[in-house]
N, C-alpha and C positions, 0 to 999 in steps of 0.2 A: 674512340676519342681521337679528335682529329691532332697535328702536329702542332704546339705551344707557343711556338714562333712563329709570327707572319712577317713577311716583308714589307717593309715603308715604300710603299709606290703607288702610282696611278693604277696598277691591272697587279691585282694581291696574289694572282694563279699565272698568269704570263709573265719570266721571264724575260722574257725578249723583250721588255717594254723602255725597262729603264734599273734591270739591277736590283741589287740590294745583298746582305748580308745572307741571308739565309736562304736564298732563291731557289737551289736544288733542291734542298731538303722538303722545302712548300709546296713547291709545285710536285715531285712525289707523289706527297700524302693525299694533298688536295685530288690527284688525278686516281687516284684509290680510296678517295670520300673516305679517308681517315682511318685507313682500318692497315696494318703490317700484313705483308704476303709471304709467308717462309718457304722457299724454295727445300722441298727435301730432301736428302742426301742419294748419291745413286746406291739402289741394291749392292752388296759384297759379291764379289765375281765368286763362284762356288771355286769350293776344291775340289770338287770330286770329278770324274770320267762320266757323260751321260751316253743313255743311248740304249736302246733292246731291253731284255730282261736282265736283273744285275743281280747277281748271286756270286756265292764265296766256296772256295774248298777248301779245305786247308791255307794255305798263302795265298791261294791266286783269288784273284777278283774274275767273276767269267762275267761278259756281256753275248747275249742270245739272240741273235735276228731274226725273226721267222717273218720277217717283212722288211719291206727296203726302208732304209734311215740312214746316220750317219751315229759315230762314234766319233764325240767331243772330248780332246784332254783340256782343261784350262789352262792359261799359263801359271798359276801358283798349284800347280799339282804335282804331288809328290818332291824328293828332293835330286836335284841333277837337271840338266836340260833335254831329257829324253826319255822315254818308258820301254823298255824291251818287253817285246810282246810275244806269242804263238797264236795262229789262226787257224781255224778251220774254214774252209769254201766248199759247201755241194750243191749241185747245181741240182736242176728237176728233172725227174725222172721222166722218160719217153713213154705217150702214150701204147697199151697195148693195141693189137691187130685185131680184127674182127672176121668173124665166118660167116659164109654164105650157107643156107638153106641145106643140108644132103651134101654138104661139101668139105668135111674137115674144121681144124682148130686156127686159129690164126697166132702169129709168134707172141711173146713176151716184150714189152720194152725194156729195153736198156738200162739201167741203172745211171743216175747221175753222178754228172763227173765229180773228182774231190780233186783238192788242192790243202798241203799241209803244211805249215812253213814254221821255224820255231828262231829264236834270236833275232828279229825284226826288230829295229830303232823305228821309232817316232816322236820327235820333237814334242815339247809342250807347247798348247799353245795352239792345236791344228785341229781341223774335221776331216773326218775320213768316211768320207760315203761309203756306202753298205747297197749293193742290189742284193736280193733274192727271188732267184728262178722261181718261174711255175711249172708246176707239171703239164706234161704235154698231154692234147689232147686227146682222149680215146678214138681210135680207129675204127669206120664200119668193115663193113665186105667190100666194098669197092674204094674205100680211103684208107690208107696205110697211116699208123697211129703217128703223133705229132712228135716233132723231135720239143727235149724237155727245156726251160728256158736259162740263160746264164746267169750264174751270180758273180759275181766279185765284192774285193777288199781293193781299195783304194786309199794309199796313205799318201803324202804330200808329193811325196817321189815317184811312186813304185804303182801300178796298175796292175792286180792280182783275179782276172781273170779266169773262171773255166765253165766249159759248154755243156748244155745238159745230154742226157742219154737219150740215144736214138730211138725213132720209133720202131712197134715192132712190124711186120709184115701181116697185110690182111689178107683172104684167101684167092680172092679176085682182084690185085691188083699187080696189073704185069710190070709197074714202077717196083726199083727200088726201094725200101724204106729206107727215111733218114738218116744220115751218119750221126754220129755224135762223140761225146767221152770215149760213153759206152755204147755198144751197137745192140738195135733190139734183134731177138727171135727172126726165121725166116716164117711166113704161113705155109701153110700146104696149098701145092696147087696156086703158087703163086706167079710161079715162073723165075724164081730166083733162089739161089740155094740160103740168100745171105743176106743181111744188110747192106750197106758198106763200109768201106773199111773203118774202126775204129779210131779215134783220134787218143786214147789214152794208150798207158803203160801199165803193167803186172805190178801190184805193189809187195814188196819183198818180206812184208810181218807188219803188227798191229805200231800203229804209232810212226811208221816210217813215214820220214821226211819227205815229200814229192819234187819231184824235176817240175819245168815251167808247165809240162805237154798236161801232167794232172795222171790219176789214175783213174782206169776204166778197162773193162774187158770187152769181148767179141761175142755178138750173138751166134746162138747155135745153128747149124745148118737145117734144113730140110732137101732128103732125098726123094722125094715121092712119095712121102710117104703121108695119111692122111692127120695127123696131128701135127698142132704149131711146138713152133720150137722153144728152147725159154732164150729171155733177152741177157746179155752179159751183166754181171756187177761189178763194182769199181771197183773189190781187188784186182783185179783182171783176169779173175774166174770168167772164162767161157761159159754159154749156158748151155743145157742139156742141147743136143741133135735128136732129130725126127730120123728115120721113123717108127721107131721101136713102140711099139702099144701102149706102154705107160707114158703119163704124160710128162711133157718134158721141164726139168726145173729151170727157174733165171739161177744165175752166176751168184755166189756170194760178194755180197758189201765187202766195205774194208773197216776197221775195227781200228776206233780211236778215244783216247780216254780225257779227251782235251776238258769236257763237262765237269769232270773228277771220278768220273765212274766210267768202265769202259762199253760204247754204244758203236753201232753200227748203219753204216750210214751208202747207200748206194746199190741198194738189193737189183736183181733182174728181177723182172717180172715172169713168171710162168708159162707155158705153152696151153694154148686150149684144145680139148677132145672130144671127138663126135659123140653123137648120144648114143651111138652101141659100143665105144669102148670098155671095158674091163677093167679102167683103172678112172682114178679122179683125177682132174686137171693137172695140169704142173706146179707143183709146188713153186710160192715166190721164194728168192735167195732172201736170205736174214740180210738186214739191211732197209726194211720195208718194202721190198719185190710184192705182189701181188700174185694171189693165184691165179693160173689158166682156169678158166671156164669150163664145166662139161656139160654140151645142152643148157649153156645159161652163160649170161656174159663175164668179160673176166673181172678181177679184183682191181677196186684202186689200189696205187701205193699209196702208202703211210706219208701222212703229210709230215713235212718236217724229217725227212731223213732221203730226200731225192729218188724215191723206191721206183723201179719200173709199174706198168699197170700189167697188169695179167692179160692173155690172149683171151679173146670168145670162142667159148665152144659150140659148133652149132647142133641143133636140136631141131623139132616142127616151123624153127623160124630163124631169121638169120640174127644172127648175137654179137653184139659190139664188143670190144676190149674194153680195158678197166685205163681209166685215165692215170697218166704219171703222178707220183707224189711231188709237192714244192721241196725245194732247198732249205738249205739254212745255212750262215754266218755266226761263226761262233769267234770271240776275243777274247784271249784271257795273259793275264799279267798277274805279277807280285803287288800284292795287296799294298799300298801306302804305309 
């Protein structure tokens, strides 16, 4: 129903002509052929924290990244102008090393790095981007396995940082493998006893708070001998050394209960053994390390817990390493 009033004038929808009493109101209606337009209210800004998977333990609220996002507070959340938070960071674990034909095992990779922070302020009101690593890429016999990718937490201030586990050593490559956190495995017969140097620290017991540098261990050496080594895990367990006949282990994870239960997170990856050895590949470090290979390629890590990949063992053919596990970001706070 069109508007009740019309205007006394020569042009009844144009006012610009000459005026009248009612003129806005006509020309309106008239311009929306009579009908009211109700503009709708905006959306209620939420209260809650968005972002990863959102679950509760007891008090705290945990949010779970297993892929890169962002963690939004709103500004009407909770009470106070700030959320004290603890984090977890693991980065991806390095792929493992690969064996050549009649040639030995290739090392473990490295375990990915962790980073643990607790008492962090973050204003309401903000987004805090989230990466998560991938695992690096499995190594053949002539490529040495990939170093694992970075994660970080990023809150308005603060850029939280750390790199994944190196890769491990494959049997035929006279290169270094990748440094990292954690450093993977040496191969046999690679030309190097080592990785390189590790860029992490020894973590001192489960739940310990981390310095900037993150925690990560040292791949194990190889002396000549024909099995790979295992790669380091982020407590900054070393992983087994070559060349003892059994196969060599990755380094143990480090052990944090940030989820509400206590999980492990940063395994080495295993060392792999030729098809006449005596024993089975290297065991991965707990943490999701991956096992060495025997006569067969090695294990991936454990997605979701930065695991090294395990060494290939070779056998009638040459055997690739087991690819790194991805990272994960975990945030967790007192519940609203």
């Amino acid at each position: 129903m069109g508007f009740p009033y019309r205007r006394i004038g020569s042009s009844p929808t144009n006012a610009g002509v000459d005026g009248g009493a009612f003129n806005k109101f006509d020309n309106y209606f008239a311009e929306q052929s009579g009908m009211m337009v109700v503009v709708p209210p905006p959306p209620p800004e939420p209260s809650s924290a968005t972002g990863g998977t959102i679950t509760t333990s007891g008090s705290q609220t945990i949010h779970t990244f297993t892929a890169s996002g962002s963690l939004v507070f709103p500004s009407i959340f909770a009470a106070g102008p700030t959320v004290t938070c603890k984090f977890l960071v693991v980065a991806g674990g390095g792929g493992g090393g690969g064996a050549k034909q009649s040639d030995g095992g290739g090392g473990g990779g490295g375990g990915g790095g962790v980073l643990y922070y607790t008492g962090i302020t973050i204003a309401k009101n903000s987004t805090c981007p989230v990466t998560v690593g991938e695992g690096g890429a499995a190594g053949t016999y002539t490529v040495n396995g990939a170093q694992g990718g970075t994660s970080s937490f990023t809150t308005p201030t603060t850029a939280y940082p750390i790199a994944g586990g190196g890769g491990g050593g494959s049997t035929h490559n006279s290169d270094q493998a990748p440094a990292g956190t954690s450093t993977g495995g040496a191969g046999s017969d690679s030309g190097h006893d080592t990785a390189q140097t590790r860029g992490g620290v020894d973590a001192p017991g489960a739940d310990a708070v981390s310095p900037s540098a993150g925690f990560g261990g040292e791949g194990g050496d190889n002396t000549g001998g024909s099995n790979g080594a295992g790669g380091g895990g982020a407590s900054g367990d070393q992983g087994g050394n070559s060349p003892p006949t059994n196969g060599r282990p990755g380094g143990n994870g480090y052990t944090n209960t940030i989820s509400g239960s206590p999980s492990v997170y940063g395994g080495g990856g295993g060392g792999g053994v030729f098809t006449g050895s005596s024993s089975t590949g290297g065991s991965g470090g707990p943490g999701g390390g991956g096992d060495g290979g025997k006569a067969a390629v090695g294990e991936n890590g454990t997605n979701y817990t930065g695991g090294g990949g395990g060494g290939g063992g070779y056998g009638p053919s040459h055997r690739d390493g087991g690819a790194g596990g991805p990272g994960v970001v975990i945030i967790s706070y007192p519940t609203p």
